[in-house]
C-alpha positions as CSV (number, residue, x, y, z in Angstrom):
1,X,-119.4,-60.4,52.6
2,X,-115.7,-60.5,51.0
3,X,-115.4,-63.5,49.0
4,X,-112.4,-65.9,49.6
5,X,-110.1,-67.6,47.6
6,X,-110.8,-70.6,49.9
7,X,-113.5,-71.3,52.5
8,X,-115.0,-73.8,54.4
9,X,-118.4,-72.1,53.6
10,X,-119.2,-72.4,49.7
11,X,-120.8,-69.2,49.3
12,X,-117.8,-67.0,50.4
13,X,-115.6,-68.8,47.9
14,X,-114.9,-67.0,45.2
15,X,-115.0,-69.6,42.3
16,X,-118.3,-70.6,43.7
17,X,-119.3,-66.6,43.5
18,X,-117.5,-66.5,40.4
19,X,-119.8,-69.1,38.7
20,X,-122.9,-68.0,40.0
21,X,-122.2,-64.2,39.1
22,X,-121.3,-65.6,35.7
23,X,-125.1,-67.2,35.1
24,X,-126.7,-64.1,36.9
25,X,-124.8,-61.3,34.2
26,X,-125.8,-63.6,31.5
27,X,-129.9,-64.0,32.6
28,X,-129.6,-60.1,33.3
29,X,-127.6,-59.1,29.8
30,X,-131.0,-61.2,28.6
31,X,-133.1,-58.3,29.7
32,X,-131.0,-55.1,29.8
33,X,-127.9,-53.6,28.5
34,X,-125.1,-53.9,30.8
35,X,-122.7,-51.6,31.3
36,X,-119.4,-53.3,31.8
37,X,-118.7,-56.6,29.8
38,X,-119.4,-59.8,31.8
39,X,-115.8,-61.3,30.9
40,X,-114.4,-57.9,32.8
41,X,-116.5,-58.1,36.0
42,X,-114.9,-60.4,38.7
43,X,-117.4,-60.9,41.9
44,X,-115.5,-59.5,45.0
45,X,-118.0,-59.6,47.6
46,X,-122.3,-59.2,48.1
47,X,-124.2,-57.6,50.9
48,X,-127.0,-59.5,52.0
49,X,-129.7,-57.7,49.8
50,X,-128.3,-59.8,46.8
51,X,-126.0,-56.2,45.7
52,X,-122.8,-57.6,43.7
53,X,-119.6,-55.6,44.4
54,X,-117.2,-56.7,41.5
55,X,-113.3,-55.9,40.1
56,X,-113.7,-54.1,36.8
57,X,-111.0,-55.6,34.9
58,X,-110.5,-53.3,32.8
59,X,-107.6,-52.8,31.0
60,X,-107.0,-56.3,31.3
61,X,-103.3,-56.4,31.2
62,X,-103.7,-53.4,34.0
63,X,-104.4,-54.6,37.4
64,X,-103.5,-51.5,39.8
65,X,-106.0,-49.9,37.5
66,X,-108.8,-51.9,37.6
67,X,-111.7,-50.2,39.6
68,X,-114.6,-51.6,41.8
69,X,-118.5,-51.4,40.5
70,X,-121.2,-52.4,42.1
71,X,-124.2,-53.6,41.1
72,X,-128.0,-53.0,42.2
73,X,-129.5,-56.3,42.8
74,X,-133.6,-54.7,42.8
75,X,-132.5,-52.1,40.4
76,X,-130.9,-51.3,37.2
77,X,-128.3,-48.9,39.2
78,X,-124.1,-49.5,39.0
79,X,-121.8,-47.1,40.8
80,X,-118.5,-47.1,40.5
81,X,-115.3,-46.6,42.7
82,X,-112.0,-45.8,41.5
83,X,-110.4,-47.5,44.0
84,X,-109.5,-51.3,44.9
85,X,-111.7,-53.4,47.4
86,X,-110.1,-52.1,50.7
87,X,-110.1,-48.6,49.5
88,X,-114.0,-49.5,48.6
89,X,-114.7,-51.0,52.0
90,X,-112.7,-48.1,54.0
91,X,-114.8,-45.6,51.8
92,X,-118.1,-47.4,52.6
93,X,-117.9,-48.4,56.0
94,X,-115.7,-45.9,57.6
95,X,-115.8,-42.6,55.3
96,X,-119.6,-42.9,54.9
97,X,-119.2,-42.6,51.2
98,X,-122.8,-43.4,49.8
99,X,-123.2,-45.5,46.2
100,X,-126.3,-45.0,44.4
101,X,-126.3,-48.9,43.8
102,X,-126.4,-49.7,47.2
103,X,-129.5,-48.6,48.4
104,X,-129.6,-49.3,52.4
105,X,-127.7,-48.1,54.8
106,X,-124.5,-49.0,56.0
107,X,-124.6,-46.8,59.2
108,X,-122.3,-45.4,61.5
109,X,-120.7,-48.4,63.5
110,X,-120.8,-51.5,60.8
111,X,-119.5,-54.7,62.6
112,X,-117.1,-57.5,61.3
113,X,-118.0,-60.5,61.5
114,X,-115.0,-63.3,60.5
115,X,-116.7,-65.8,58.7
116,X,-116.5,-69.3,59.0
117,X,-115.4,-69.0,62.8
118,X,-117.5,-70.1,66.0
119,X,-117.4,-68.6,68.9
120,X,-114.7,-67.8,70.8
């Protein structure tokens, strides 16, 4: 799921993920080192195995720079994409590119879904 900047359906906004993924770095950074600073992660979409795909703003003042990471939700595992989302999704769901952090499997023919639309 890409997060919006608006959306009927909470969960796809992004200052609704952008809250929740704030608590969520904070309870982890309890238990383990992370390995990006929470201020510089900016959620940018989930899967639906609770994996967090995030803009690593980093340099700050840098935008085209700024790379994606994506974080493990039943592991301790990031991978990182020196890319921006669309070159992350084309990579995933088209080039077949595997991350470590994502564990499942994408497969061959992924399907989108618009959200927040009924049927036609």
């Amino acid at each position: 799921m890409v997060y919006q900047p608006r959306s009927d359906y909470e969960f796809t906004e992004l200052r609704t993920q952008i809250r929740m993924n704030a608590d969520k770095l904070e309870f982890l950074a309890e238990f383990e080192p992370l390995p990006y600073a929470p201020e510089e992660l900016v959620p940018v979409a989930g899967t639906d195995n609770g994996n967090s795909v995030y803009w690593l703003r980093s340099p700050l003042d840098s935008p085209d720079s700024w790379r994606i990471v994506v974080d493990q939700s039943r592991g301790d595992t990031w991978s990182e994409f020196s890319g921006g989302i669309v070159d992350f999704l084309v990579a995933a769901f088209v080039d077949g590119v595997r991350f470590d952090a994502l564990a499942e499997n994408i497969g061959p023919d992924p399907v989108f879904t618009p959200s927040g639309r009924g049927e036609a």
